[in-house]
C-alpha positions as CSV (number, residue, x, y, z in Angstrom):
1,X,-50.1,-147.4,-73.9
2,X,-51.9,-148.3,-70.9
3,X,-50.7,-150.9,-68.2
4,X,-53.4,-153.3,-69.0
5,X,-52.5,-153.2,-72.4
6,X,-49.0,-153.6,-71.9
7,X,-49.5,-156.8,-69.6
8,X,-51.4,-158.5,-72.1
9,X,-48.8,-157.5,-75.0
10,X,-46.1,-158.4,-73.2
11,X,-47.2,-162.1,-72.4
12,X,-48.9,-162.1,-75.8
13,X,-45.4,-161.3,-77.4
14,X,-43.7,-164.0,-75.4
15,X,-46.1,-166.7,-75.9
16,X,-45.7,-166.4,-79.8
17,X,-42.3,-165.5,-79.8
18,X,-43.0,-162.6,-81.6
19,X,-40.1,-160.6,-82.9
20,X,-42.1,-158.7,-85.3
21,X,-42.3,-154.7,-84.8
22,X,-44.5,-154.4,-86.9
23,X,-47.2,-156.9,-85.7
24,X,-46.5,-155.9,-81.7
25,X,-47.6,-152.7,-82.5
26,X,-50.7,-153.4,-84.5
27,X,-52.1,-155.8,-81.4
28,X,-50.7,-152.6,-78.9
29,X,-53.0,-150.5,-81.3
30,X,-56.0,-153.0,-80.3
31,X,-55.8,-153.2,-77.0
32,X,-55.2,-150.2,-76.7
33,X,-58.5,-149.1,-78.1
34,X,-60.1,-151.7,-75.3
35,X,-58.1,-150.1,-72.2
36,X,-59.8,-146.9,-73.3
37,X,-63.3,-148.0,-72.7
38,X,-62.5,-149.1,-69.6
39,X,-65.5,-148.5,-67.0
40,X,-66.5,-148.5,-63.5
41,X,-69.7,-150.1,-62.4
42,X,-70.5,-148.6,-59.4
43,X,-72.7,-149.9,-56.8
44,X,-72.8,-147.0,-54.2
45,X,-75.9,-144.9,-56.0
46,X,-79.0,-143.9,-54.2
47,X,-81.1,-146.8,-55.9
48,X,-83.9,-148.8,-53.9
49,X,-83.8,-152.0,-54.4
50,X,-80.5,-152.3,-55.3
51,X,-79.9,-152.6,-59.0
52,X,-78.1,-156.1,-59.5
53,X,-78.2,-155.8,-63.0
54,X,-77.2,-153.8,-66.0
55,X,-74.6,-153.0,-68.6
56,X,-71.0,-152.5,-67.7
57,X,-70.5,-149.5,-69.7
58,X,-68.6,-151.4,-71.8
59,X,-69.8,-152.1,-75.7
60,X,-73.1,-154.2,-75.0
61,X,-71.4,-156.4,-72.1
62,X,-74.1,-157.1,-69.3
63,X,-73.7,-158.1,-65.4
64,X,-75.7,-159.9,-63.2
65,X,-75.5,-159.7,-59.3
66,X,-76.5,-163.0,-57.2
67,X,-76.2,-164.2,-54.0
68,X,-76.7,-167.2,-51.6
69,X,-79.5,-164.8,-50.1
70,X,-80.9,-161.4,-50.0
71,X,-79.1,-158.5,-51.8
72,X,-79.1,-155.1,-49.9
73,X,-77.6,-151.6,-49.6
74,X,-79.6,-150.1,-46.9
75,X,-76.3,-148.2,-45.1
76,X,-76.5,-144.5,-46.0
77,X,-74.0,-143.7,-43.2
78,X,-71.3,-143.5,-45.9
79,X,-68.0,-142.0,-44.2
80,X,-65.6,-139.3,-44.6
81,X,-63.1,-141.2,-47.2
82,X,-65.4,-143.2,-49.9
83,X,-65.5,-139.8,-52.2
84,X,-61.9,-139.2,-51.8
85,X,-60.5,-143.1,-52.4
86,X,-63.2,-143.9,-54.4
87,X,-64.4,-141.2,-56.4
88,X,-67.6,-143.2,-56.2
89,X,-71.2,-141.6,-55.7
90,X,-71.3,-143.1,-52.5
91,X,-74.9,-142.4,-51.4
92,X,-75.1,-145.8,-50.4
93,X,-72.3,-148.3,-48.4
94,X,-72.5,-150.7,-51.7
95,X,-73.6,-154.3,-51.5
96,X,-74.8,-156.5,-48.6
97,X,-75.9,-159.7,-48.2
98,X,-79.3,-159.7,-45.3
99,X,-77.8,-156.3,-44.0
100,X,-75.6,-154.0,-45.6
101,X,-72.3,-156.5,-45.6
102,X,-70.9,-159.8,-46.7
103,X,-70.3,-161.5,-43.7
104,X,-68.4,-164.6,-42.3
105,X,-70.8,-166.9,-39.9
106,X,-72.2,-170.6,-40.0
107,X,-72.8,-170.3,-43.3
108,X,-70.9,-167.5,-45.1
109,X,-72.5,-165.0,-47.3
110,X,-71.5,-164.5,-50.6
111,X,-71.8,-162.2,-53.9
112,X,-71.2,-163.0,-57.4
113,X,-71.1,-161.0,-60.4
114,X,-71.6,-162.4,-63.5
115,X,-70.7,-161.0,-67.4
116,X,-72.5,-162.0,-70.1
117,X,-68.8,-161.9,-72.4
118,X,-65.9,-162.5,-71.1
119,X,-63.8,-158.9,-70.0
120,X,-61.2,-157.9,-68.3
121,X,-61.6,-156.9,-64.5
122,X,-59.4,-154.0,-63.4
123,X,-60.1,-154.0,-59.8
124,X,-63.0,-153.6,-57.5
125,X,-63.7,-151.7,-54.2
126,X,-65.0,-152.2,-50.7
127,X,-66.0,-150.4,-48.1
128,X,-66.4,-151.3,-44.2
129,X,-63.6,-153.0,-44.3
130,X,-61.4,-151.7,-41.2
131,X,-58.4,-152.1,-39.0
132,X,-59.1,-152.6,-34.9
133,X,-58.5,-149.5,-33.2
134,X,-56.4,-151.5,-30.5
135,X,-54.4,-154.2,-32.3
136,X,-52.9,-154.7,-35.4
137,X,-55.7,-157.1,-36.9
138,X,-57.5,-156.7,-39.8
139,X,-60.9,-157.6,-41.5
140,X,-60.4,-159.9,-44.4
141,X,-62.1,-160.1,-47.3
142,X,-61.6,-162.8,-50.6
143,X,-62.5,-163.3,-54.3
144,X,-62.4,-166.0,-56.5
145,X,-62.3,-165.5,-60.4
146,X,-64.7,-167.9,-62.3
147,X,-66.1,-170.0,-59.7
148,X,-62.2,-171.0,-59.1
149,X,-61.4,-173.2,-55.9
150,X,-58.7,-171.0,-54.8
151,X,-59.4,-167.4,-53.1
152,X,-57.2,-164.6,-52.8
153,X,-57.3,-162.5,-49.9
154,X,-57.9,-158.7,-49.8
155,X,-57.4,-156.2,-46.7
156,X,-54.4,-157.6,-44.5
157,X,-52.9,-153.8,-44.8
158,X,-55.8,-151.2,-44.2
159,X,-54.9,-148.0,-42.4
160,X,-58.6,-147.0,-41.7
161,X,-59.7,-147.6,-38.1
162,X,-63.0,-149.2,-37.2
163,X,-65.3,-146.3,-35.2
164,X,-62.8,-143.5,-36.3
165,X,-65.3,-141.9,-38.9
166,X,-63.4,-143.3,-41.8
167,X,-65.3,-145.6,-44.8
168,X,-63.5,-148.5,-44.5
169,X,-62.5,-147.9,-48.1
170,X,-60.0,-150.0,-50.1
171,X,-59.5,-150.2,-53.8
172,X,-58.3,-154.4,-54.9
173,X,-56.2,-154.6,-58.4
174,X,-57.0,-157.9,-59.9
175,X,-55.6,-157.8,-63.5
176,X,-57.9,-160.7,-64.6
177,X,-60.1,-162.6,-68.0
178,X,-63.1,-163.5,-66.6
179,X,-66.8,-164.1,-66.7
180,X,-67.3,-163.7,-62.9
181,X,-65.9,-163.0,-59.5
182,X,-67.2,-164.6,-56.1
183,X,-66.8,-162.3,-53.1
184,X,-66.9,-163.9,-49.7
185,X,-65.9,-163.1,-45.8
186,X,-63.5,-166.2,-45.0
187,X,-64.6,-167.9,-41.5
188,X,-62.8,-167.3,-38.1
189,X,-59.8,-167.5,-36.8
190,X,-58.7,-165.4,-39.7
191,X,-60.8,-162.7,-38.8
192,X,-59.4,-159.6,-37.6
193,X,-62.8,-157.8,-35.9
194,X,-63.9,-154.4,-35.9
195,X,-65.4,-154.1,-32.5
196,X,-67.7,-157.1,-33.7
197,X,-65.2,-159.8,-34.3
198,X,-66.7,-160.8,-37.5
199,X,-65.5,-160.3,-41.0
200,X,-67.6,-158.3,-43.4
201,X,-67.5,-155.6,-45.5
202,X,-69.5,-153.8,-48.7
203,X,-69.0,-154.6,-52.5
204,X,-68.5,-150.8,-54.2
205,X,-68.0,-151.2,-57.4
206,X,-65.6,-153.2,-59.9
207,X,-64.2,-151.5,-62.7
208,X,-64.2,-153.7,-66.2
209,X,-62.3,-153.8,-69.6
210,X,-63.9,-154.6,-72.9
211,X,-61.5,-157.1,-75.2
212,X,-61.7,-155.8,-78.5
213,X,-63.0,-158.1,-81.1
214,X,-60.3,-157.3,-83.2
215,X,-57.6,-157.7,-81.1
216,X,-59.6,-161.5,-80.2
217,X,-59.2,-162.0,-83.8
218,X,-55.7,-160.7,-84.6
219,X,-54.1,-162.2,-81.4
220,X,-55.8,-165.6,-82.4
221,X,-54.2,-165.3,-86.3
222,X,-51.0,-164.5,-84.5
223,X,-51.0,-167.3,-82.2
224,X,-51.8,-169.2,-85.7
225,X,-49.2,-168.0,-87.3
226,X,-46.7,-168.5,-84.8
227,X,-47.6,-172.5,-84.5
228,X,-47.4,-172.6,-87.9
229,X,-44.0,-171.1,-87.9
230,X,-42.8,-173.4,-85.0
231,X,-44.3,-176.8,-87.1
232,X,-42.6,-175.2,-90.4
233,X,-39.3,-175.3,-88.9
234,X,-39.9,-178.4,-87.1
């Protein structure tokens, strides 16, 4: 069973109250089939314009890139350690907003993709996002899941120094239902700097995880049953 799988099981099961066997294993069976179509949309290929939409990869789901202004990927100066973190094509530095980054500023840039179902998003990858070769500060990156208020921060432990050769390359777990993630540079002081003093970095891909339609459908009769059970006994 995969650990995506197993997540959603395991809060499913406690939610309900589910003591069944039986039933826990015919939902791990469903998700299961999910996890294994998971699939990584990768936005480091050799395409010019950049292609901000397309299918996942997954059943007919469909993304859509925006952004509060112009959507590049002109950086072909890659790195040494995209292909060997990433596994990514990485013929390109991924996405940019005016240049080839998201960057913090006077008004901060931002990327968001956008599903057309709702899915399952693994984790995503950056790239140029770097530790100063001097001091122990970092660039800093953030995402928000479904235009939420409150942003997570990514990149507070990178190992990759700025001007060292090295991609900048950092893979984010995010283990979360949604419809669409906002990417965004938060503004100074938090900033670490790379030379520049700015936050930035590249979107590289995000990788994605159908939700069966059965498993919709049988954890919804589940959670059915079980409030029926609870009212029964009530």
């Amino acid at each position: 069973m995969s650990e995506l799988a197993g997540r959603v099981i395991f809060l499913g099961v406690r939610m309900m109250n589910l003591r069944n066997t039986g039933i826990a294993v015919l939902v791990t069976g469903a998700l299961a089939f999910g996890t294994a179509n998971a699939a990584v949309i990768d936005f480091t290929t050799d395409n010019t314009p950049p292609v901000v939409a397309g299918n996942t990869g997954v059943f007919a789901t469909t993304y859509t890139v925006t952004s509060n202004g112009v959507i590049t990927n002109d950086e072909t100066n890659v790195g040494n350690t995209c292909v060997p973190v990433l596994g990514l094509a990485c013929e390109r530095d991924g996405f940019g907003v005016g240049d080839d980054e998201v960057s913090t500023g006077k008004d901060p840039e931002t990327l968001t993709v956008t599903f057309s179902t709702e899915l399952f998003i693994k984790n995503f990858s950056v790239l140029d996002l770097f530790r100063s070769a001097d001091t122990e500060n970092f660039e800093i990156g953030e995402y928000s899941i479904d235009g939420g208020a409150t942003f997570t921060a990514f990149g507070t432990m990178l190992n990759e120094v700025a001007n060292s050769g090295a991609s900048g390359a950092l893979i984010v777990n995010v283990w979360a239902l949604a419809e669409s993630i906002i990417f965004r540079a938060p503004a100074l002081p938090l900033d670490a700097n790379d030379g520049l003093g700015v936050n930035d970095f590249a979107l590289a891909s995000l990788e994605v995880v159908p939700i069966p339609g059965a498993a919709i459908l049988l954890l919804s009769g589940l959670a059915g049953l079980g409030f029926a059970g609870r009212k029964k006994k009530a």
